[in-house]
N, C-alpha and C positions, 0 to 999 in steps of 0.2 A: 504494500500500500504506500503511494507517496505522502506528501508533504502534503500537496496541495488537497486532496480529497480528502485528507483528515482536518484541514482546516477550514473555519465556516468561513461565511461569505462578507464583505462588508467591512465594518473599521473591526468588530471584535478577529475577524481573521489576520487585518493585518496587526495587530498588536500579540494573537500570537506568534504568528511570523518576528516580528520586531523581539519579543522573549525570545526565540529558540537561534536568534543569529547572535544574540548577546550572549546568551550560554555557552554555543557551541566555539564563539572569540575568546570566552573568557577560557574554556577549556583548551583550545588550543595553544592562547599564554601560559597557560601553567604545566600543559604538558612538553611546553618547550623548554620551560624553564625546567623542569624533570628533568628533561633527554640533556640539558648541559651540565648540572649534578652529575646527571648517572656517567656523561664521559668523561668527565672528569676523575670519579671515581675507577672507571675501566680502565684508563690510562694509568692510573697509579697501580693499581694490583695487576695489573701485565708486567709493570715493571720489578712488581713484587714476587709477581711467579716469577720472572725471569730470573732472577737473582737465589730464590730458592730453589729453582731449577741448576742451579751453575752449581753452589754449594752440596746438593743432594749429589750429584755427579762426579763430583773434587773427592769426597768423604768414600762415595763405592769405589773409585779408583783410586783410593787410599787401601783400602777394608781389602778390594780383591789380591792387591799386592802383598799384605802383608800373608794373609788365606795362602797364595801361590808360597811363598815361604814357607810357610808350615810345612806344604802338602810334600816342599821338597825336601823338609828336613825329615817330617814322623811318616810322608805317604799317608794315603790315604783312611787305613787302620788308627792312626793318630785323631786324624777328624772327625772320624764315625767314634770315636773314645768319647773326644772332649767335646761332642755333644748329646752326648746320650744323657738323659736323666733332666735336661734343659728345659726350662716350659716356654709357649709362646708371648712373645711381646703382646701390649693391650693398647690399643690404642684410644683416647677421647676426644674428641671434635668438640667445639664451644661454636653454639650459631649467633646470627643476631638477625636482625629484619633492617637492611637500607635501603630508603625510597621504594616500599614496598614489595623488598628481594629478599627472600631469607638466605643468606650464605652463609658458610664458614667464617668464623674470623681468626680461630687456633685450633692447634692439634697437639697435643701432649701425647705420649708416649711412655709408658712402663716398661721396663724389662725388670722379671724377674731376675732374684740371686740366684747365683749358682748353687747348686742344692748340696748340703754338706756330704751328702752320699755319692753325690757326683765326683768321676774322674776329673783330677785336673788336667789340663792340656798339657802333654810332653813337650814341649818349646814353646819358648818365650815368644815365638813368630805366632802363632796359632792363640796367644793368650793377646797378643799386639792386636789379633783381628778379630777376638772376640771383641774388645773395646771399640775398635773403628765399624765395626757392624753394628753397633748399637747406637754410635754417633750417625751412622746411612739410614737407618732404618728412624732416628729421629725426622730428618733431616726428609727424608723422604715424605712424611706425615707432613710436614710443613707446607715442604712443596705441590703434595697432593690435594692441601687445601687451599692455599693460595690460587692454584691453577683452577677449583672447581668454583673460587670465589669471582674468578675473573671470568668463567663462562656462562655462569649467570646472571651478573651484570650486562655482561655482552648481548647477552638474549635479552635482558630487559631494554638494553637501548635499541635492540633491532625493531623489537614489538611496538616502544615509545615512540618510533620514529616512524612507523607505519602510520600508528593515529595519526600520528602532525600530521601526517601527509594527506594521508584521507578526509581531514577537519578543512585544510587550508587549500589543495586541490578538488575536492569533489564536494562534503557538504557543505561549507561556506558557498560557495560561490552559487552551489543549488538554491543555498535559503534567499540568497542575495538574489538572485534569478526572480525567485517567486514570491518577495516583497515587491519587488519593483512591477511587476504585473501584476500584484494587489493592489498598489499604489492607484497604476494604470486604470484598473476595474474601477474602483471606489471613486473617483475624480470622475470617471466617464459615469457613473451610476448618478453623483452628484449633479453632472450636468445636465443629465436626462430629467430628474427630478426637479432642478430648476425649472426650465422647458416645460415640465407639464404644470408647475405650480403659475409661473407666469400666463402660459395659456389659460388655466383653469380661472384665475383672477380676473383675465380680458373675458374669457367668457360671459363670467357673475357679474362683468361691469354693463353689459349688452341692454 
């Protein structure tokens, strides 16, 4: 159904016409003024994954180097040792809600102790990448979030920018359309109205 069959005839039509262009302007101020927040804030957590991205990367090709060391001092009998009895890391994500996104905004990370029943690692190499895996595996959780905080921001500016578009290309200029041909109507309906009130007058003067 358009605009204009839902709207009655006459001045109550064009005033609502004249409310739903002032709505639909004031909506598209403010959803403009959203889509420059939200790049603004896209822009900064890109740069924020990115960088969480470098470090998560720096730290596993820290962690795998020292791993390779082990494997070449105990083999790989050593590393199936010292990690047997091991439990897995936990990880916890903290959300929030911006300009009506809920993202990520941290990830924290547990690793349990080594369990006193557990073998210890036969070299020092293998005991160097138990610590540097638990710094990647932070380190990863960070970046993990960062990156899924910037992809839905990102989606929120794609979707915020469709409205604009839609508001400022197609509906405004429709409402603007079909004021101005209510305009059009109502002036011509007044004129006719004159014309029969004038005639009607010359008539009863006879």
């Amino acid at each position: 159904m358009t605009t204009a069959r839902r709207t009655p005839p006459g001045r109550a039509g064009r005033l609502r016409l004249r409310h739903s262009l002032d709505v639909a302007e004031r909506g598209a101020d403010l959803l403009e003024q959203k889509l420059r927040i939200l790049r603004t804030e896209h822009e900064r957590l890109l740069r924020v994954a990115e960088a969480a991205g470098r470090t998560w990367r720096d730290l596993l090709s820290g962690a795998e180097t020292w791993l390779l060391r082990g494997l070449l001092l105990g083999g790989e009998q050593a590393l199936d040792s010292a990690a047997a009895g091991t439990a897995l890391a936990e990880v916890s994500v903290g959300w929030s809600v911006f300009m009506g996104v809920r993202r990520p905004v941290s990830a924290s990370v547990s690793v349990p102790p080594r369990p006193a029943t557990a073998a210890a690692p036969s070299n020092t190499a293998l005991v160097h990448a138990q610590t540097a895996y638990a710094g990647a595996v932070r380190a990863a959780a960070e970046y993990a979030a960062a990156h899924a905080a910037a992809e839905l921001v990102g989606s929120e500016v794609v979707n915020t920018r469709h409205r604009v578009r839609a508001l400022r290309r197609h509906w405004i200029p429709r409402l603007r359309e079909e004021l101005h041909r209510a305009g059009l109507a109502l002036e011509q309906s007044e004129q006719e109205d004159g014309v029969r009130r004038r005639w009607a007058a010359g008539a009863d003067g006879r």
